[in-house]
C-alpha positions in Angstrom: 258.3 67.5 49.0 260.4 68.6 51.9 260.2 68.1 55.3 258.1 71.3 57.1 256.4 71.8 53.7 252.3 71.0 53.8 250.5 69.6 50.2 246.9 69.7 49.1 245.8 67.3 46.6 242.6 67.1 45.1 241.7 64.0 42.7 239.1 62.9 40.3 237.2 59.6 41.1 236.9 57.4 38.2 233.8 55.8 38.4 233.3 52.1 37.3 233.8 51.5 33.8 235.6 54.5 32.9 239.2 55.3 31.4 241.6 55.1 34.2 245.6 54.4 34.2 247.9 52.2 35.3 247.1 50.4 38.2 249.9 49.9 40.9 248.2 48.1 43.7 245.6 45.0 43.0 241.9 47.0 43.2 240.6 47.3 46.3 237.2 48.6 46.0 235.7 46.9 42.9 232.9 44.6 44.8 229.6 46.4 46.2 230.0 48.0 49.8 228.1 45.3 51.6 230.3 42.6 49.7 233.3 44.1 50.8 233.4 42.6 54.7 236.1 43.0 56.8 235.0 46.2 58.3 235.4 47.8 54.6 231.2 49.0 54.5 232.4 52.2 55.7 235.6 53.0 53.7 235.5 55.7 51.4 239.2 55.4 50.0 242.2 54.4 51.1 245.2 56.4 51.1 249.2 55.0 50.9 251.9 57.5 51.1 255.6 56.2 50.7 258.5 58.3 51.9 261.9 58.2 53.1 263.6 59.9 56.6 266.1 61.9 55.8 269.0 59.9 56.9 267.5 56.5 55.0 267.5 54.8 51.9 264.7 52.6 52.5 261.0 54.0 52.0 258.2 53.0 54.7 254.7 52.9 53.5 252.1 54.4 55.6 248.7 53.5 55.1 245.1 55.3 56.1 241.6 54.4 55.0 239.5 56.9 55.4 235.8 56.4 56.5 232.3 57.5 55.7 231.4 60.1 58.3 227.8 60.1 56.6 227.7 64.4 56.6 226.6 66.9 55.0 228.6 69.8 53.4 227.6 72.1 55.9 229.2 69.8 58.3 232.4 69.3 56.7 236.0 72.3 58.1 235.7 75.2 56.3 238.9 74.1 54.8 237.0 71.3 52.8 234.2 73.3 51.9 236.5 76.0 50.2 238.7 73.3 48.6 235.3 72.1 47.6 234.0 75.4 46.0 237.5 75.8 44.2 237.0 72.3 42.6 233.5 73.1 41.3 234.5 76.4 40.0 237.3 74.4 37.9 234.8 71.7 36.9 232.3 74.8 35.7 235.7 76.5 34.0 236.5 73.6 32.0 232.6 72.8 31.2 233.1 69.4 32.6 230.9 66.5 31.7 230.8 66.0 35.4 229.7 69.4 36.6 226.3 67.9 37.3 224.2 70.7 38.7 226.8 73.2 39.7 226.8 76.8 39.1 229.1 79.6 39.8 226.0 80.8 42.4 226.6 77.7 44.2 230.5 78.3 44.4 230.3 81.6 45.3 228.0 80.5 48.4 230.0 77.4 48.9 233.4 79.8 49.3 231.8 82.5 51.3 230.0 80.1 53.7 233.6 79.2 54.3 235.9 82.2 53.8 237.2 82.7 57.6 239.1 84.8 58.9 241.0 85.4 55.5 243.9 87.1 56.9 245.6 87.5 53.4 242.1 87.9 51.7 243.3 85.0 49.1 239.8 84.0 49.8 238.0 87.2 49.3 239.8 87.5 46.1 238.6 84.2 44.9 234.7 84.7 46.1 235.3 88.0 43.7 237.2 85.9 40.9 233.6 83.2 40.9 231.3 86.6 41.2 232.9 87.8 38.2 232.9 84.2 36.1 229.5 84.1 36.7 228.3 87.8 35.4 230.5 87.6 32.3 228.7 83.6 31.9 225.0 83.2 30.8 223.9 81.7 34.3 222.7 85.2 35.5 220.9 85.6 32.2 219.1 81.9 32.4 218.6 82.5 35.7 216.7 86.1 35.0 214.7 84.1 32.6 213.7 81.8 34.9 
C-alpha cells in the first residue's frame, strides 16, 4: 500500500477454541475481561500496523487498542453500518455457519439506513444487488408463510 492510498479491512473473530493460524504476537486477550487489569476491561482488540517511511529501511510499529464504546448499531458512522450490511450479505452468500439470525431483509435495511449521499450510487446499486438475492432466495417465501 502506497502512500495517499486508503484500505478497508474487514476480519473474522475466531472465537475461543476454534481453528486459527499462526500466531505472531504472545495472545493478548485469552483471560476473562475482568481478569485482564491494567485498564484492558474495556479493550475490544488491539491493532499493530508496521510500516516503513519512504526514505527508511527500518519499520516502526504503531500500536492502537481500540475500546468498547458500549453502542448500538444505530449509533455506529454510516460507514460501519454499510461495511456492516456488506459483511452480513457475504456471511448469508456463503451460508455461513455464523450467519446467526441474518437475513438479506436485515441487510437491505442495514445498507439503506446507511446509504448517504451516494454520489456514485455504488450504494444504491448494492441495496438493489441484496433486494435481488433476497427474491431469487426462499426468505420471502418463509417469510410469506409465516
Amino acid at each position: 500500500m502506497g502512500a495517499g492510498h486508503v484500505v478497508t479491512a474487514l476480519y473474522e473473530i475466531v472465537p475461543k477454541g476454534g481453528k486459527r493460524g499462526a500466531s505472531v504476537d504472545e495472545l493478548r486477550y485469552q483471560k476473562p475481561r475482568n481478569q485482564l487489569g491494567g485498564g484492558k476491561d474495556a479493550e475490544l482488540l488491539t491493532v499493530k500496523v508496521r510500516y516503513k517511511q519512504p526514505d527508511q529501511d527500518e519499520s516502526r510499529l504503531m500500536v492502537q487498542a481500540l475500546l468498547d464504546q458500549d453502542r448500538t448499531i444505530e449509533q455506529v458512522s454510516q460507514e460501519f453500518r454499510f461495511a456492516a450490511a456488506v459483511a452480513q450479505f457475504g456471511l448469508l452468500l456463503r451460508d455461513s455457519k455464523f450467519k446467526q439470525d441474518a437475513s438479506y431483509q436485515s441487510v437491505v435495511s442495514l445498507a439503506e439506513s446507511a446509504r448517504g449521499a451516494d454520489a456514485d450510487g455504488r450504494r444504491t446499486e448494492f441495496v438493489y444487488l441484496a433486494k435481488t438475492a433476497a427474491s431469487l432466495s426462499n426468505e420471502e417465501a418463509l417469510s410469506a408463510r409465516r
